[in-house]
Each structure stands twice: as C-alpha cells, then as structure tokens.
C-alpha positions in Angstrom: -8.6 22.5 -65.0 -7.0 21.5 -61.5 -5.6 25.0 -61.0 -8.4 26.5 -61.7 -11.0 23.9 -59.3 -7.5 24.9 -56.7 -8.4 28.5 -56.7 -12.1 27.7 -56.5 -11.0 26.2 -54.1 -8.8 29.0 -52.0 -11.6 31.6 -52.5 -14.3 29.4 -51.0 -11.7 28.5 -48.3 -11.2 32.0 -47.6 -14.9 33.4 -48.2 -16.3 31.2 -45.6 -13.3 32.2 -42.7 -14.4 35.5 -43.2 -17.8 35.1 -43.1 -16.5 33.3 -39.6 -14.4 36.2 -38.2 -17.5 38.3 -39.0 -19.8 35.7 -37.2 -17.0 36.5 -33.8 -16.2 39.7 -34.2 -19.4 41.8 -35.6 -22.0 38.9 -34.8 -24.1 41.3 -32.5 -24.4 43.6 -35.0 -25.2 41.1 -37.9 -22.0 41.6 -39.7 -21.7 38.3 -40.7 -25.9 38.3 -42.9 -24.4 41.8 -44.1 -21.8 40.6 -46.0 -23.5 37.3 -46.8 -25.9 39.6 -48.3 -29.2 38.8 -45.7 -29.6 42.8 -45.3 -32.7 42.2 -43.4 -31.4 39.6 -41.3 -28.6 41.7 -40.6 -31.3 44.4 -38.9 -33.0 42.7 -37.2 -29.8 40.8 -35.5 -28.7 44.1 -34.8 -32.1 45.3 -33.2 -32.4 42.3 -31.1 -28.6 42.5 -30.2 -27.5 39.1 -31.7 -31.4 37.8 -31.3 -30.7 37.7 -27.7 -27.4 36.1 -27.9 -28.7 32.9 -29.3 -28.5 33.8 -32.8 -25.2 35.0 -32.1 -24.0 31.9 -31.0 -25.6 29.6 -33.7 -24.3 31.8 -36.6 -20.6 30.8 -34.9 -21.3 27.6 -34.6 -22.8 27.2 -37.9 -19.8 29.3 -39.5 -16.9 27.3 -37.9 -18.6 24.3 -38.8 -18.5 25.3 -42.8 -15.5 26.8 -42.6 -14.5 23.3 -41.2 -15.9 21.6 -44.1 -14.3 24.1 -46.7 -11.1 23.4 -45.1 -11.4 19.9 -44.9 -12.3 19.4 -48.9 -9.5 21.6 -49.9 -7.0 19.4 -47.5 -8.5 16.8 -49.2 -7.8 18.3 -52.6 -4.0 18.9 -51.5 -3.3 15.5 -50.6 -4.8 13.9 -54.3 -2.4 16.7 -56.0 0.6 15.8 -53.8 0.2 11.6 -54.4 -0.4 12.8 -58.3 2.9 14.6 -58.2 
C-alpha cells in the first residue's frame, strides 16, 4: 500500500512541476491550460498574449505555489517512511 500511495505520490510531484515549467516557459502561449487540458483557456491566453501578462503571472504563481504543496506532502511522506524504517 505505501509504495504504491509513494508513486502516487512521485507522479503528482512530478505532474504538477511540469505543469510549472509550462506555466514559465510557454505561459504566453497557454501551454500550461493545454496540457492541463483547458483547450479553450489555452486560446484565448494565447490571443490575449498571456491575458495581458497578468494571467501569465498568476498561473506562475499559482503553479509554484501547488507544486510547493505537492512537494511539501511528499517530504512529509518521506520523513514518516524514514522514522518507520
């Protein structure tokens, strides 16, 4: 069970730093609400050219600050396996 809520764990972890790299890198362009799925979004972003930088900025924010969270649950997780062992 553990291993298996571990890589949960690791994929989540590793979904949401993507979805942050995206947010950095391809945020302009909606990038990040294409791969999240949010085709739509992901237009009009692009039309609006990040919704005028403002949107650009709040989906990094918002993505650093989950990716934050992930990695601060699976920390979390880590140290409960390590006193267990």
């Amino acid at each position: 069970m553990s291993d298996i809520y571990e890589r949960a764990l690791r994929a989540e972890l590793t979904e949401k730093h993507i979805i942050l790299i995206l947010a950095i890198l391809g945020g302009m362009l909606g990038a990040d609400q294409a791969y999240r799925g949010k085709i739509f979004l992901a237009l009009v972003k692009t039309i609006t050219v990040g919704g005028l930088f403002i949107w650009y900025l709040l989906d990094i924010w918002a993505s650093a600050r989950n990716a934050s969270v992930c990695w601060r649950s699976y920390e979390k997780h880590l140290r409960q396996q390590s006193l267990k062992d």
